[in-house]
MOPAC internal coordinates of N, CA, C and O (Angstrom, degrees):
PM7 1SCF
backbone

  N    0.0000 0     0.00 0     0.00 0    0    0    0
  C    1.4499 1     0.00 0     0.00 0    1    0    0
  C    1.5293 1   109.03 1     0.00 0    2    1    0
  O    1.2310 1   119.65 1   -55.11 1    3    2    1
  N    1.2453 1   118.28 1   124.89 1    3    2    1
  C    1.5613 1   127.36 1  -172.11 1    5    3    2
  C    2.1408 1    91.87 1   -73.88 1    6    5    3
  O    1.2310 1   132.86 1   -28.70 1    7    6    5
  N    1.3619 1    92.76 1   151.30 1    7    6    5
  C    1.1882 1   116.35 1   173.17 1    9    7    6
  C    1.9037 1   128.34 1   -46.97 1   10    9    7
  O    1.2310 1   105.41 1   -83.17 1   11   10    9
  N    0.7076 1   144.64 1    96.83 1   11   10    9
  C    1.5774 1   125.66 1   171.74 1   13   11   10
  C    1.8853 1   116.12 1   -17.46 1   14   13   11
  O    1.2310 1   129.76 1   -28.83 1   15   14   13
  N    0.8791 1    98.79 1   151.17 1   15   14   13
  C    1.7753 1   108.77 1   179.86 1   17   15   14
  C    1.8494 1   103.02 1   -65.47 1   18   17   15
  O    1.2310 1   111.87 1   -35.76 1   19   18   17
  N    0.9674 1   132.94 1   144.24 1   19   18   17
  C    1.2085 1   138.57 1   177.02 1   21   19   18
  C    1.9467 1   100.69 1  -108.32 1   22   21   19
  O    1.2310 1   121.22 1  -161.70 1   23   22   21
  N    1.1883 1   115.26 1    18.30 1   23   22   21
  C    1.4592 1   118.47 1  -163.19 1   25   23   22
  C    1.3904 1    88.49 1   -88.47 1   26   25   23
  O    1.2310 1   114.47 1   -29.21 1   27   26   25
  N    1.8182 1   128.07 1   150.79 1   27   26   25
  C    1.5840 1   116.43 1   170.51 1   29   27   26
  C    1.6901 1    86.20 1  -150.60 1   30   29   27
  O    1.2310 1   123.81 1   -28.05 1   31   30   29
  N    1.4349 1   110.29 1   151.95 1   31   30   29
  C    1.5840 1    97.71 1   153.71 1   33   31   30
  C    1.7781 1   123.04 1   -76.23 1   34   33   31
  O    1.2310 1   128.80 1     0.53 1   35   34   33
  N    1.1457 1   100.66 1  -179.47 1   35   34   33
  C    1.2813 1   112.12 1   177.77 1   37   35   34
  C    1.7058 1   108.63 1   -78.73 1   38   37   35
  O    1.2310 1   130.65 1   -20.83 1   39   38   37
  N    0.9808 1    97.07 1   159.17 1   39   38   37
  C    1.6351 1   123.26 1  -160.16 1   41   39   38
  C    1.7626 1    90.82 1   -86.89 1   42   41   39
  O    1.2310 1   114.81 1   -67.71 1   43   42   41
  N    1.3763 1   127.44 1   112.29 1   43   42   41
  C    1.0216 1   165.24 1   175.63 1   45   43   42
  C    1.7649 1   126.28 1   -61.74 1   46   45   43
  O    1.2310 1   115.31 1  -136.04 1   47   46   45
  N    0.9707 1   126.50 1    43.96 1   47   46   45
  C    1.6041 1   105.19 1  -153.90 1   49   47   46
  C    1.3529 1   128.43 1   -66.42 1   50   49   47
  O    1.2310 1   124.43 1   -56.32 1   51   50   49
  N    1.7493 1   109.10 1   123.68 1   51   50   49
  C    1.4735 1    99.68 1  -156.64 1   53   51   50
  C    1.3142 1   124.50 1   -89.57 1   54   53   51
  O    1.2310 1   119.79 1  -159.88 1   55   54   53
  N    2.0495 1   118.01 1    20.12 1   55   54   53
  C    0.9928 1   112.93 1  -173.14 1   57   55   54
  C    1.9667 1    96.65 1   -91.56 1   58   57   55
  O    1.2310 1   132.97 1   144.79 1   59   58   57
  N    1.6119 1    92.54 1   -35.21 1   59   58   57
  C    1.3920 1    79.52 1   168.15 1   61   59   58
  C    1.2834 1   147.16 1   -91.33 1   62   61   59
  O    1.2310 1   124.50 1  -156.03 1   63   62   61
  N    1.6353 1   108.97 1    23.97 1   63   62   61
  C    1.4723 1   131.02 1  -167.99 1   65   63   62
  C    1.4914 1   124.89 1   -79.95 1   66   65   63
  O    1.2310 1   133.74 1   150.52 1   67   66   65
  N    1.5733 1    91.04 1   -29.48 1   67   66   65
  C    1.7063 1   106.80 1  -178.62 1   69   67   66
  C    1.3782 1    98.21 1   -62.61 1   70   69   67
  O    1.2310 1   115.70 1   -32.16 1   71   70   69
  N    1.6934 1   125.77 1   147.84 1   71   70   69
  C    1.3764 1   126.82 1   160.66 1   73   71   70
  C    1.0373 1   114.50 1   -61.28 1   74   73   71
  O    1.2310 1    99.47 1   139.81 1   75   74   73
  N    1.6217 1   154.62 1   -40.19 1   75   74   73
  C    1.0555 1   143.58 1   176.72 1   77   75   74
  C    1.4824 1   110.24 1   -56.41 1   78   77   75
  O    1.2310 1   122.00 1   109.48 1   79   78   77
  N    0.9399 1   113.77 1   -70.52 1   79   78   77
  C    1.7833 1   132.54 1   167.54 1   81   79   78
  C    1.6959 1   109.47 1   -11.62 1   82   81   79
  O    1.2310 1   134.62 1   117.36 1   83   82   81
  N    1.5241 1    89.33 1   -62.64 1   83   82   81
  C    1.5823 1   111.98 1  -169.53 1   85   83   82
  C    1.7521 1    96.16 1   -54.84 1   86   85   83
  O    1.2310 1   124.17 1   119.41 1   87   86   85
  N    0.9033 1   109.61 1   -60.59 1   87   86   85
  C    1.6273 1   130.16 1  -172.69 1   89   87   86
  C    1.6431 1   115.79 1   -43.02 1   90   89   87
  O    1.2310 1   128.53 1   112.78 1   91   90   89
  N    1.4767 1   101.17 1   -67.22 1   91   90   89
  C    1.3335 1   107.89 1   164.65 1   93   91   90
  C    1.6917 1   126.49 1   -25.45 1   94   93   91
  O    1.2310 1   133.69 1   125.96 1   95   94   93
  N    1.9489 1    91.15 1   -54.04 1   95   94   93
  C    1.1811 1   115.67 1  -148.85 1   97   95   94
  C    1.7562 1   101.32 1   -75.38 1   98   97   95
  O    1.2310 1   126.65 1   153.47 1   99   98   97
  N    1.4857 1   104.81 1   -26.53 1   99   98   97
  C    1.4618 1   106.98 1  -178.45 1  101   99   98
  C    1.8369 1   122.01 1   -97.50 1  102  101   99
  O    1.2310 1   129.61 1   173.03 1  103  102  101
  N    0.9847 1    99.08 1    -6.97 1  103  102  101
  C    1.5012 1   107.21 1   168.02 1  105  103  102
  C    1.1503 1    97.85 1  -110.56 1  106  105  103
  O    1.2310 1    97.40 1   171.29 1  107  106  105
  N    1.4755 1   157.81 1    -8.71 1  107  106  105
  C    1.7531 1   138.96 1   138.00 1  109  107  106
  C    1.8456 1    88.50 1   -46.49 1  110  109  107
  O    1.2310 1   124.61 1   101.00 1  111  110  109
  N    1.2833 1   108.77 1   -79.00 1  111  110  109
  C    1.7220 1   109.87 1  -160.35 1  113  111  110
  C    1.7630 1   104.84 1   -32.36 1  114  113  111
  O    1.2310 1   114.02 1   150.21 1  115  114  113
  N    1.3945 1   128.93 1   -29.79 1  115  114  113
  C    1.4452 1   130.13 1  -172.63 1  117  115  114
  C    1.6517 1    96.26 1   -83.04 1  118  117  115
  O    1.2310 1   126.56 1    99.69 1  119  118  117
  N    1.3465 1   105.00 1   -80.31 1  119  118  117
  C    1.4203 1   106.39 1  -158.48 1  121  119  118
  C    1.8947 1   101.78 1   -75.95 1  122  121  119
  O    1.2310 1   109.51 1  -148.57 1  123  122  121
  N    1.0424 1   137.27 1    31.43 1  123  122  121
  C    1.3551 1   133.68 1  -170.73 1  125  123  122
  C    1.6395 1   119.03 1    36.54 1  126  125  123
  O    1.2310 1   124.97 1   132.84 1  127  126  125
  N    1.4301 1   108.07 1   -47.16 1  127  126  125
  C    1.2573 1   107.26 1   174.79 1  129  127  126
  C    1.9581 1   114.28 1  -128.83 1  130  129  127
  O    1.2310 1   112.57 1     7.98 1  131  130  129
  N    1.4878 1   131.64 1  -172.02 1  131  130  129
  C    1.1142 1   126.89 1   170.70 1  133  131  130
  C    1.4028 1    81.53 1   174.34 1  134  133  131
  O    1.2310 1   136.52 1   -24.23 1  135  134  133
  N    2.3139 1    85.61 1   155.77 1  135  134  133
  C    1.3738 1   107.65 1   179.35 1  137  135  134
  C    1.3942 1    86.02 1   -97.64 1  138  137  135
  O    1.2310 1   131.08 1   -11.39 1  139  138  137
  N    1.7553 1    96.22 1   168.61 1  139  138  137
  C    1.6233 1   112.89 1  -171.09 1  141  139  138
  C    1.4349 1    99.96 1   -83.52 1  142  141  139
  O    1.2310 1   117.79 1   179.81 1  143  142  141
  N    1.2117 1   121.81 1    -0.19 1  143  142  141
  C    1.9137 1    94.45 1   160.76 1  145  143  142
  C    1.2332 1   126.47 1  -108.76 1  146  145  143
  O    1.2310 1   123.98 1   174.15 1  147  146  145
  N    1.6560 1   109.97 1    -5.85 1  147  146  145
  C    0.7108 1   111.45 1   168.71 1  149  147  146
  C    1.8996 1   114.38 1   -70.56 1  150  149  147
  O    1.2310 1   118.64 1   134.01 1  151  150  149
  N    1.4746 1   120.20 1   -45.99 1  151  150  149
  C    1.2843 1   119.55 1   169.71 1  153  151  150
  C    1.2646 1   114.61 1   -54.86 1  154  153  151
  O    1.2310 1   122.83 1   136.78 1  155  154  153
  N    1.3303 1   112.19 1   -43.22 1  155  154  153
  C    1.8866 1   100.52 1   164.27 1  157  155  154
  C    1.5122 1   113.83 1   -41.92 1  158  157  155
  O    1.2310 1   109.66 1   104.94 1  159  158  157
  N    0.9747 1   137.00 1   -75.06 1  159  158  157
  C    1.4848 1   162.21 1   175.67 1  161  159  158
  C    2.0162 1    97.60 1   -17.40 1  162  161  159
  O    1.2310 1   137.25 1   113.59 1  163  162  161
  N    1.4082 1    84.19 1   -66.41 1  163  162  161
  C    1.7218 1    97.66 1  -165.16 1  165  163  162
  C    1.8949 1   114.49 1   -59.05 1  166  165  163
  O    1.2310 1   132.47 1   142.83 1  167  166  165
  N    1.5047 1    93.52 1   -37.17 1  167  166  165
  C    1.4699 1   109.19 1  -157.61 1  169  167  166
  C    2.1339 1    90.42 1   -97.36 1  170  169  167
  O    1.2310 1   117.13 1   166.48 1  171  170  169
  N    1.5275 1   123.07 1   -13.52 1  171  170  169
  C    1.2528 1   118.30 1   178.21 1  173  171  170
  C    1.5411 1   111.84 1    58.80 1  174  173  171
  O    1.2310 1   121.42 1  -155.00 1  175  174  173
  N    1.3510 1   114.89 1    25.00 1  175  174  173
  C    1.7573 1   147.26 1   150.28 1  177  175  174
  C    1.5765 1   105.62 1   -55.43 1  178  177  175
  O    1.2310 1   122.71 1   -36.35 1  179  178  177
  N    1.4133 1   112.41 1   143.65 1  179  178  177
  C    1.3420 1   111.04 1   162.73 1  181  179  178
  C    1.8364 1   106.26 1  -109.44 1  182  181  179
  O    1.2310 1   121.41 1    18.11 1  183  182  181
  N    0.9144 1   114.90 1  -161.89 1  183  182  181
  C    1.7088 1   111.12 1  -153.04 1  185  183  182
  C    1.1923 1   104.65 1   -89.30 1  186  185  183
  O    1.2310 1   119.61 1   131.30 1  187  186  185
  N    1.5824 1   118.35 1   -48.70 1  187  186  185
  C    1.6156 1   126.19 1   166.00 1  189  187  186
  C    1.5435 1   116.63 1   -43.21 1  190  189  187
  O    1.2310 1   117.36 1   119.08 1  191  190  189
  N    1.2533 1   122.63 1   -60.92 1  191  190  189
  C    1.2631 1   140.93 1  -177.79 1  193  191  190
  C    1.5414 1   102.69 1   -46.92 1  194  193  191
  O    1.2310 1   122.83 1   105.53 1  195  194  193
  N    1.7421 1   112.18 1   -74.47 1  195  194  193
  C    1.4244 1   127.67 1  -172.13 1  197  195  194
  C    1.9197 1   107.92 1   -52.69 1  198  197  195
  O    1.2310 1   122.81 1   135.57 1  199  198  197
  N    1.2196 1   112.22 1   -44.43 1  199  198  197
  C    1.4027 1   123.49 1   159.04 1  201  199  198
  C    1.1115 1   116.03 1   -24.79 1  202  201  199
  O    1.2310 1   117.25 1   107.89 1  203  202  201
  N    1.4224 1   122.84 1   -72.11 1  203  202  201
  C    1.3104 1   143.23 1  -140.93 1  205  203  202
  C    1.7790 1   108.86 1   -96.56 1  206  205  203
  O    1.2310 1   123.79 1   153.31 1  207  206  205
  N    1.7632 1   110.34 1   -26.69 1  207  206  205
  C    1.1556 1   101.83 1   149.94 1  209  207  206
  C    1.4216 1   131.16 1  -106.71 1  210  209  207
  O    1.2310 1   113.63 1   166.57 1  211  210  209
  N    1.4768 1   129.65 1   -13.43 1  211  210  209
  C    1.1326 1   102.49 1   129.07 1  213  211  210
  C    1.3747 1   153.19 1    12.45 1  214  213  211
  O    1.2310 1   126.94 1    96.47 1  215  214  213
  N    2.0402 1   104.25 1   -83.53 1  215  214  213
  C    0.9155 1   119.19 1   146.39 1  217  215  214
  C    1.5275 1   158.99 1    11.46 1  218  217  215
  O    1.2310 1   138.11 1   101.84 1  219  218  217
  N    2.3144 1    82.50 1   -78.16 1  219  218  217
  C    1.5141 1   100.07 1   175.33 1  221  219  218
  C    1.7246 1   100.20 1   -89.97 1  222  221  219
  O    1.2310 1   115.34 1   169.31 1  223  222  221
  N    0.9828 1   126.45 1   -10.69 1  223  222  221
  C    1.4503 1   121.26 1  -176.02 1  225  223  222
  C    1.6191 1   108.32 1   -82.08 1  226  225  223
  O    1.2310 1   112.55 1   139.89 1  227  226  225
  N    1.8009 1   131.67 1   -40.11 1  227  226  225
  C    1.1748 1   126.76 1   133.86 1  229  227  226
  C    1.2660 1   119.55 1    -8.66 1  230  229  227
  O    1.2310 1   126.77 1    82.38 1  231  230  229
  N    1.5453 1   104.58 1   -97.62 1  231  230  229
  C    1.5294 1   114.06 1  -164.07 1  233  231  230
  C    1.7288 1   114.29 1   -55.11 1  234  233  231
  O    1.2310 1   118.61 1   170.05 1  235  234  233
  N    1.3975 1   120.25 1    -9.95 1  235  234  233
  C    1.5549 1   128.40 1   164.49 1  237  235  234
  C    1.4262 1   107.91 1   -75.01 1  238  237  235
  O    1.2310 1   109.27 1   145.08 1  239  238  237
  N    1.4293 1   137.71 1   -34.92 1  239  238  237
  C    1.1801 1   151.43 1  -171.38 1  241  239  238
  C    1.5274 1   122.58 1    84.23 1  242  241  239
  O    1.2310 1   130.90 1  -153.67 1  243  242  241
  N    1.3238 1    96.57 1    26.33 1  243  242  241
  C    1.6129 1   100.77 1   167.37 1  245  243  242
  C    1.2496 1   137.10 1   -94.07 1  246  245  243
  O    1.2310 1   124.07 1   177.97 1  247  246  245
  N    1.5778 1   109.79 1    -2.03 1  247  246  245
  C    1.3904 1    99.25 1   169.63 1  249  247  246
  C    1.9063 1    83.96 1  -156.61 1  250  249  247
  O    1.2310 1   127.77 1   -23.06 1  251  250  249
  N    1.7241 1   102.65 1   156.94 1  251  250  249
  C    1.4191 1   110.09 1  -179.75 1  253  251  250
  C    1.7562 1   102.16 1  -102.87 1  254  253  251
  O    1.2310 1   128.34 1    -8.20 1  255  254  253
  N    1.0843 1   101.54 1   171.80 1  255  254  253
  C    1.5597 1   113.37 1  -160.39 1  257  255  254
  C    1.9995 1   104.93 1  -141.58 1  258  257  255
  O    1.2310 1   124.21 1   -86.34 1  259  258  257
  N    1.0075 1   109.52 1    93.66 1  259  258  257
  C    1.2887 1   128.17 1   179.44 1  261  259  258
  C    1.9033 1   129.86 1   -78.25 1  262  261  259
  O    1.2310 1   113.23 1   -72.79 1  263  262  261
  N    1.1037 1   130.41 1   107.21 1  263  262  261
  C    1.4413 1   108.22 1  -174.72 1  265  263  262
  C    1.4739 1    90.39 1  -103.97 1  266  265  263
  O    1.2310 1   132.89 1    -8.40 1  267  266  265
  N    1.7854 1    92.70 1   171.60 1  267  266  265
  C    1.7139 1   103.73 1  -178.91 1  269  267  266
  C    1.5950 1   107.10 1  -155.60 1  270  269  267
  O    1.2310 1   126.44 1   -70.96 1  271  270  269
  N    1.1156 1   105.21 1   109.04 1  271  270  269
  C    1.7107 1    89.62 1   168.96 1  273  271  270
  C    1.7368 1   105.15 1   116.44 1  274  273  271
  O    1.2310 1   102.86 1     4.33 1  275  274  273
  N    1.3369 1   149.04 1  -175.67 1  275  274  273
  C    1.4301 1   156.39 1  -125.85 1  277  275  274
  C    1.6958 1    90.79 1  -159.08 1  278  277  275
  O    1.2310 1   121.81 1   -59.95 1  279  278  277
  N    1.2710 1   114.14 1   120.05 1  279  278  277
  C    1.8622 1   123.21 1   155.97 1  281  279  278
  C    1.4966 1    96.51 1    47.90 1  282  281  279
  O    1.2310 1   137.04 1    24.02 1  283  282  281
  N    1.5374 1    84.59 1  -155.98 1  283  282  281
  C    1.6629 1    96.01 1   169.57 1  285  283  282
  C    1.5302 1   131.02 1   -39.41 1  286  285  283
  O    1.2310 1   115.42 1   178.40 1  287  286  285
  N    1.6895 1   126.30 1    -1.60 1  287  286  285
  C    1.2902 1   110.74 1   165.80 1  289  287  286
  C    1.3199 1   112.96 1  -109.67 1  290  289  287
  O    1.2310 1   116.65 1  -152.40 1  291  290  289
  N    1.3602 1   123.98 1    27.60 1  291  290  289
  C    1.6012 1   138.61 1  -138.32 1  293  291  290
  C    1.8599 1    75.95 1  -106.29 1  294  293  291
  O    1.2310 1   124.80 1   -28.22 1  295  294  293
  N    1.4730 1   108.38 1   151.78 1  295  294  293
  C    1.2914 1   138.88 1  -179.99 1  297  295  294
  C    1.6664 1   115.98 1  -124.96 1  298  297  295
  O    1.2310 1   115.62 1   -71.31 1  299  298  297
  N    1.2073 1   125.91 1   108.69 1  299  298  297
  C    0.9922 1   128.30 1   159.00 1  301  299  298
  C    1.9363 1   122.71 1   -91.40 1  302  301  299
  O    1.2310 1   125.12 1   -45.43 1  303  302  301
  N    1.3453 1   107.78 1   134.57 1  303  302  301
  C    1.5744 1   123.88 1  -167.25 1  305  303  302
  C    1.2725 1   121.23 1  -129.70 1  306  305  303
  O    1.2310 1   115.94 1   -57.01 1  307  306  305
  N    1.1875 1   125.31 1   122.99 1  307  306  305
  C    1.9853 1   120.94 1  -149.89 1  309  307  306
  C    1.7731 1    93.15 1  -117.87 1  310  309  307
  O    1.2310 1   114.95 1   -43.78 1  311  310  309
  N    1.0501 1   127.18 1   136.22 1  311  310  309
  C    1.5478 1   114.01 1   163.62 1  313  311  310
  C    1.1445 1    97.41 1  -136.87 1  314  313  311
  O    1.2310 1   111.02 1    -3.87 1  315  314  313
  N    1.3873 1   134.51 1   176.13 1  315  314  313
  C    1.2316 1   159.25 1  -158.50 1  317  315  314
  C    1.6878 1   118.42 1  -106.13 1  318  317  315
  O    1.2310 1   113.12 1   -65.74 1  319  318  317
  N    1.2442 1   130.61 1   114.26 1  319  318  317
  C    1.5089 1   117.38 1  -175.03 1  321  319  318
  C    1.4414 1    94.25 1   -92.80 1  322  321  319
  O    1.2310 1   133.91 1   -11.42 1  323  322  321
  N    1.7452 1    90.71 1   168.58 1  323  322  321
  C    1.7758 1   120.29 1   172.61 1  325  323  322
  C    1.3841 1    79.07 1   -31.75 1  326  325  323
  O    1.2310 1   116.08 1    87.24 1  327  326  325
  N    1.5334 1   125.05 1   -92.76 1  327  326  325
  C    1.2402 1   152.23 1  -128.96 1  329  327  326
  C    1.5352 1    91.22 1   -74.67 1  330  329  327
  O    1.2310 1    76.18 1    23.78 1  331  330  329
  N    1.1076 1   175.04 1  -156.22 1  331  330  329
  C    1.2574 1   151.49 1  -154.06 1  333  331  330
  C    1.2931 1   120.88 1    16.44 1  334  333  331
  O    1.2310 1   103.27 1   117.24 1  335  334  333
  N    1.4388 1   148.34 1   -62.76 1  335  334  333
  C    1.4060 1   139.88 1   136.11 1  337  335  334
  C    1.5589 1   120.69 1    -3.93 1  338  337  335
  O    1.2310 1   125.12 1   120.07 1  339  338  337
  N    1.1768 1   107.77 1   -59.93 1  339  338  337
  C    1.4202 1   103.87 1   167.97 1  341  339  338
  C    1.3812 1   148.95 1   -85.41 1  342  341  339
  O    1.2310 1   138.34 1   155.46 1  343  342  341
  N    1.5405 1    82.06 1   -24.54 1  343  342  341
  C    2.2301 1    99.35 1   166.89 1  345  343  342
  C    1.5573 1    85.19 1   -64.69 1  346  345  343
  O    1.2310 1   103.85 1   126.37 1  347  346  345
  N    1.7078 1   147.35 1   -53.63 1  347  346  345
  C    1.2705 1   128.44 1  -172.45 1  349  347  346
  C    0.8350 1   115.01 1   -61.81 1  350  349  347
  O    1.2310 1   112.71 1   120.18 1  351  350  349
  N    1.4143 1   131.37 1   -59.82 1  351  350  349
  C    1.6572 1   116.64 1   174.09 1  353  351  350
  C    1.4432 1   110.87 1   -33.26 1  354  353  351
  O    1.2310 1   114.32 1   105.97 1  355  354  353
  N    1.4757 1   128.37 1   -74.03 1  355  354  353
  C    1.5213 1   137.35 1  -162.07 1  357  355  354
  C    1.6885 1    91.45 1   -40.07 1  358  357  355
  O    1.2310 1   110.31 1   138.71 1  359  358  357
  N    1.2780 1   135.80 1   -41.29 1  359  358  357
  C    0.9181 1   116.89 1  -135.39 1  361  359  358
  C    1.4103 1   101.01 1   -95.99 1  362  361  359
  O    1.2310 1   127.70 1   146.46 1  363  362  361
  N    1.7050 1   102.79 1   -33.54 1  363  362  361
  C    1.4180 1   112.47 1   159.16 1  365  363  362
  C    2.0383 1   133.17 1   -33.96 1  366  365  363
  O    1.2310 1   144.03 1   130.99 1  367  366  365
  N    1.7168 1    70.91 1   -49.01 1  367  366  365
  C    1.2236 1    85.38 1  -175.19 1  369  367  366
  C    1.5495 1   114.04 1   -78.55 1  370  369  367
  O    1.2310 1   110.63 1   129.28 1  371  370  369
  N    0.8818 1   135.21 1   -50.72 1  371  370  369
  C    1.7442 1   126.88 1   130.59 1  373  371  370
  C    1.3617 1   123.45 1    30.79 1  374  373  371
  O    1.2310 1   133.99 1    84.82 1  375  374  373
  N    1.7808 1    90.55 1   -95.18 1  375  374  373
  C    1.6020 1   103.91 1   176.69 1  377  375  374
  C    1.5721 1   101.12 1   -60.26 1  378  377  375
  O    1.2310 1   118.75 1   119.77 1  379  378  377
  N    1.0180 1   120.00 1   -60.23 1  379  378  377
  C    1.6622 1   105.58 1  -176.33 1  381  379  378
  C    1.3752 1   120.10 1   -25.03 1  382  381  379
  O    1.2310 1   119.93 1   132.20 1  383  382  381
  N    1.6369 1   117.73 1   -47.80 1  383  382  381
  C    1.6102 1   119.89 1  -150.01 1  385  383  382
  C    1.9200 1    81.30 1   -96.34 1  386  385  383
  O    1.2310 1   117.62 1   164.31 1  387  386  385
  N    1.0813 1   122.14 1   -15.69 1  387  386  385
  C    1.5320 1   110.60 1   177.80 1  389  387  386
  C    1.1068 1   106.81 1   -71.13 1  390  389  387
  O    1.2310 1   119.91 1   131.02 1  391  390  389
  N    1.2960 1   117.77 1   -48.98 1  391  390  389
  C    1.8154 1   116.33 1  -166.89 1  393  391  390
  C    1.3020 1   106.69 1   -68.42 1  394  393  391
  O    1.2310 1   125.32 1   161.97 1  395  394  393
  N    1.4398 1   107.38 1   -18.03 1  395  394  393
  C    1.5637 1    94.86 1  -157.80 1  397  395  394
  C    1.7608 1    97.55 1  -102.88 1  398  397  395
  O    1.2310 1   115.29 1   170.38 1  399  398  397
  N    1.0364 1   126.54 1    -9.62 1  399  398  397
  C    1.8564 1   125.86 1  -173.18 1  401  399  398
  C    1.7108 1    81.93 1   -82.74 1  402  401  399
  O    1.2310 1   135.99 1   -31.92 1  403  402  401
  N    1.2439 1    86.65 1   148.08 1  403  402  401
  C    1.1953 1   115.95 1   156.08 1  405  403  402
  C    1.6911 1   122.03 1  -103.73 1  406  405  403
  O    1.2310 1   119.70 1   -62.15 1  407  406  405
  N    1.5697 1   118.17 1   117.85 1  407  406  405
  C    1.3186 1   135.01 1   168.56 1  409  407  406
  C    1.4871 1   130.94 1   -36.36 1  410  409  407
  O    1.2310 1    98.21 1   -86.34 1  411  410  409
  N    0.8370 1   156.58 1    93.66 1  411  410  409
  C    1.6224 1   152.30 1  -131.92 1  413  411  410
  C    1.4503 1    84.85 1   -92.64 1  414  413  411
  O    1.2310 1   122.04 1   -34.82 1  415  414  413
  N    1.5373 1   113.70 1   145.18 1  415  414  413
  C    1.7016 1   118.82 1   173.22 1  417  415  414
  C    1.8056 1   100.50 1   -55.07 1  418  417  415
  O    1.2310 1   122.07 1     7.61 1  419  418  417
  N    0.9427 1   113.63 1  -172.39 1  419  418  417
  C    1.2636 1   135.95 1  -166.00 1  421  419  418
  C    1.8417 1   103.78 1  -105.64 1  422  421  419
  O    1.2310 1   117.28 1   -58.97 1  423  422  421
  N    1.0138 1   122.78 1   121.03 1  423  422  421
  C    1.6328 1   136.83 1   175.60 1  425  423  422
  C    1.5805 1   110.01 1   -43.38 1  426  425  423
  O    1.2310 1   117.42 1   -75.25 1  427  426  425
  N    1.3834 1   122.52 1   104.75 1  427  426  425
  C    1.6655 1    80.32 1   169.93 1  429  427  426
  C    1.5062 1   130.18 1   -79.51 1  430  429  427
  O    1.2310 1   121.58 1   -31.39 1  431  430  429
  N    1.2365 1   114.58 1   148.61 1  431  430  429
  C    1.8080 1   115.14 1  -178.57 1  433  431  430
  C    1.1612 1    95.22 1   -77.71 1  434  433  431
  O    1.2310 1   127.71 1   -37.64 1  435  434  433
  N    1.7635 1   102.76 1   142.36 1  435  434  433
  C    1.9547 1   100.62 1   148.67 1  437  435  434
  C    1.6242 1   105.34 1   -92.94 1  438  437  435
  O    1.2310 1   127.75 1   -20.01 1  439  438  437
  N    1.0703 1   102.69 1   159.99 1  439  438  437
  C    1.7055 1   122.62 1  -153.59 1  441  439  438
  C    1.5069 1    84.21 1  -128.81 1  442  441  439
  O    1.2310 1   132.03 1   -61.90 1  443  442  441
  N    1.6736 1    94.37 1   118.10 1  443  442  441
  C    1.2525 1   119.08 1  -176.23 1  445  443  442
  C    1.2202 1   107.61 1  -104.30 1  446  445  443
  O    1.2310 1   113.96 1   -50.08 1  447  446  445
  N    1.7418 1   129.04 1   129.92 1  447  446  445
  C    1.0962 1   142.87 1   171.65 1  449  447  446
  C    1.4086 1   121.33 1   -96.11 1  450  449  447
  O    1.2310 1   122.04 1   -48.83 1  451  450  449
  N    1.4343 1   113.69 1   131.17 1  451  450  449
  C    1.4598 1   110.96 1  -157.73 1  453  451  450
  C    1.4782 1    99.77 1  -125.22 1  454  453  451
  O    1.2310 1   120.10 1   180.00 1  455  454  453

């Protein structure tokens, strides 16, 4: 019996997989920083939603989250860490090496009759 395939894809990261997530994550990497309405605006997010991933991209440590200012004139400001910079690259780099491997056909089994 021939061996199983040792072929796997690449490792995926699923904090930055979500489209919103993804989105955020690549216009922090452009503009270094942004206010949160403005990323609302760009990404066509509503505030709950954009909030909430945000959020998980915080508590991952990829981007810092700044307030400024009292209530309603208060400013929120998102920027991008070292360590966020590079979970995007990796992840970039990822999809790259996925699209680009080629899948080995499939083994055929012999089919054992019992």
């Amino acid at each position: 019996m021939k061996p199983m395939s040792s072929f796997k894809f690449p490792v995926i990261n699923p904090v930055l997989h979500g489209e919103l997530r993804l989105k955020i994550m690549v216009a922090l990497d452009s503009l270094n920083d942004a206010d949160f309405m403005y990323l609302c605006q760009i990404t066509d997010s509503t505030r709950g939603n954009l909030s909430a991933q945000i959020a998980m991209l915080k508590d991952a440590g990829y981007i810092n989250v700044s307030k400024s200012g009292l209530g309603r004139f208060s400013r929120t400001t998102c920027s991008i860490t070292a360590r966020g910079r590079e979970a995007l690259s990796a992840y970039e780099e990822g999809l790259r090496k996925m699209f680009a491997q080629e899948v080995p056909a499939q083994e055929e089994r012999t089919i054992i009759n019992l």
